[in-house]
matplotlib code that plots the C-alpha trace (Angstrom):
import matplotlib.pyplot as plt

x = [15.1, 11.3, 9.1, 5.2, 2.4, -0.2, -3.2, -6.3, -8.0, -10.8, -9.7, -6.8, -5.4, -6.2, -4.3, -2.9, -1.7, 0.1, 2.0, 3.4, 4.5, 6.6, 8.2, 9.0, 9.9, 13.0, 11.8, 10.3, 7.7, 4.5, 0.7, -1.5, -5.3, -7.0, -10.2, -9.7, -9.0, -12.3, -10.5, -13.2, -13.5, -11.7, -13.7, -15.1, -14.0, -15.1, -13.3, -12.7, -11.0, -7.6, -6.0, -3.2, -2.6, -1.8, 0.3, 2.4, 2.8, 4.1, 6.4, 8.1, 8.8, 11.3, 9.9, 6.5, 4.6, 0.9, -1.4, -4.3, -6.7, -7.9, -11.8, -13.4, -10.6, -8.4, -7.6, -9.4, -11.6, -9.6, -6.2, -7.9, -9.1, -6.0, -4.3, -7.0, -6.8, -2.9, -3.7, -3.1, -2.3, 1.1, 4.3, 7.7, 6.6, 7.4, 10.2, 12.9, 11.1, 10.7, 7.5, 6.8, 3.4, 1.5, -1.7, -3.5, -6.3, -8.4, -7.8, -6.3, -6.1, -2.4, -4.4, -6.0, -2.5, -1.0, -3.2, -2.6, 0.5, 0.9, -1.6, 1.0, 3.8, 2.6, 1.6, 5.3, 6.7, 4.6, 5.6, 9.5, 9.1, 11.9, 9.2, 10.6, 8.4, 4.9, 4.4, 1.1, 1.7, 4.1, 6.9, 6.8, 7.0, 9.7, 11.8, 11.3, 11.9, 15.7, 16.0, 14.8]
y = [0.7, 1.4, -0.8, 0.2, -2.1, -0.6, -3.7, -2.7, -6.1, -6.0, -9.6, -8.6, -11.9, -13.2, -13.4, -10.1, -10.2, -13.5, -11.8, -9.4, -11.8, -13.5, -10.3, -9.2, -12.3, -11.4, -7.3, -5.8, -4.0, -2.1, -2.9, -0.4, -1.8, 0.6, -0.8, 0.2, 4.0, 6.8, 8.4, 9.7, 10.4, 13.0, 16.4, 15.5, 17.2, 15.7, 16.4, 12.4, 12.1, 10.2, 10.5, 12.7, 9.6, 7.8, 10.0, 10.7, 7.0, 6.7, 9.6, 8.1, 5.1, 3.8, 1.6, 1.3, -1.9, -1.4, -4.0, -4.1, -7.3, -7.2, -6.1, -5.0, -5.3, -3.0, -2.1, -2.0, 0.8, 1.7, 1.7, 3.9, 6.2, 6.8, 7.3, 10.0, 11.7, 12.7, 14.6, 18.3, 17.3, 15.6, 17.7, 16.2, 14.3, 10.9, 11.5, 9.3, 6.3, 2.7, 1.4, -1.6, -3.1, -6.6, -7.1, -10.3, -11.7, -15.3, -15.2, -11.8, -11.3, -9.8, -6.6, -6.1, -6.9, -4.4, -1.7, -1.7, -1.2, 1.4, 3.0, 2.6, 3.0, 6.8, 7.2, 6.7, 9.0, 11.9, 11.7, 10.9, 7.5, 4.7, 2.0, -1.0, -3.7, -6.2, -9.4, -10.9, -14.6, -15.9, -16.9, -13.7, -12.3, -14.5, -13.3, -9.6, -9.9, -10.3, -6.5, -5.1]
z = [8.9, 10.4, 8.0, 7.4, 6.0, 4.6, 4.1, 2.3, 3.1, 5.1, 6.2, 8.0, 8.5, 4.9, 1.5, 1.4, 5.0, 4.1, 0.8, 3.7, 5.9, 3.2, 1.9, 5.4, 6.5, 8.4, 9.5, 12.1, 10.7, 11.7, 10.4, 9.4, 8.5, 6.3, 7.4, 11.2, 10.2, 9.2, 6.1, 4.0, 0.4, -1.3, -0.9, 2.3, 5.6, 8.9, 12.4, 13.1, 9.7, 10.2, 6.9, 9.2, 11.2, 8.2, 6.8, 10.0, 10.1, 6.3, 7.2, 10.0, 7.8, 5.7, 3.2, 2.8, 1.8, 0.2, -0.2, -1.7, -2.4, -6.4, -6.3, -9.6, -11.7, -9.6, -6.6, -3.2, -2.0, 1.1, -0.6, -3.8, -1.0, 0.4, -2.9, -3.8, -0.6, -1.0, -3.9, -3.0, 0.4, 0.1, -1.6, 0.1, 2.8, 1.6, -1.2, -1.2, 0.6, -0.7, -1.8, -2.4, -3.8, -2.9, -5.5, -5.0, -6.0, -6.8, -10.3, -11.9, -15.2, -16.1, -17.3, -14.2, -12.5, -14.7, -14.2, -10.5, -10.6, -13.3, -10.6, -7.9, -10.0, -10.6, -7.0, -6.1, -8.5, -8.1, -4.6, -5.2, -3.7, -5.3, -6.5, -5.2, -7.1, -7.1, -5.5, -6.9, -4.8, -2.2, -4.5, -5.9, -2.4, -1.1, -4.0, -3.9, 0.0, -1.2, -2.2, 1.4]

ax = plt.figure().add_subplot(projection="3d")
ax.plot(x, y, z, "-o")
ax.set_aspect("equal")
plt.show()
């Protein structure tokens, strides 16, 4: 089973970093920092745009592990980048992988929470990915790391 991270943070050693270290625990598994990677905005089209190196990355995988810090309510920048980019893009490329979500922050409110995931949720439908669940805090992450 090939494993991807996906971390948002542009502290790639903090919180959200941590929260994939606990789910994966016992994996081998790849890490993908948004923050090293030029993907620009959706609409833009610049010859050193790595959205494709993403994407190849997330194909070759498995399950796939997004995580995202909380920042204005919602998700990060990077990881809402990403998401926007696949629109039109991405057909069958990634149908019938795993995804799994980890959504921290310093004090979420359980709307804010909620409306991440609904966000991923979505994300991993349209795209016939089996949503695997949301850690929000290392308990929560040492339990869902049961179910890989």
């Amino acid at each position: 089973m090939k494993i991807l991270f996906i971390n948002g943070s542009p502290n790639q050693n903090g919180n959200t970093s941590h929260l994939a270290q606990t789910l994966l625990k016992d994996h081998e598994y790849e890490t993908l920092n948004l923050v090293t990677y030029k993907i620009y905005s959706y609409g833009h089209s610049f010859n050193d745009d790595q959205l494709q190196e993403v994407l190849s990355k997330m194909e070759e995988a498995d399950v796939i592990v997004i995580g995202s810090p909380l920042y204005w309510h919602n998700l990060c920048g990077s990881v809402r980048n990403l998401l926007d980019r696949f629109y039109g893009l991405v057909r069958d490329e990634l149908q019938g992988k795993t995804l799994y979500f980890l959504f921290q922050g310093a004090a979420p409110e359980k709307w804010m929470l909620e409306a991440g995931e609904y966000t991923i949720k979505r994300f991993a439908g349209l795209y016939g990915m089996k949503y695997a669940g949301m850690a929000t805090n290392l308990k929560e992450a040492s339990k869902l790391s049961s179910t890989l």
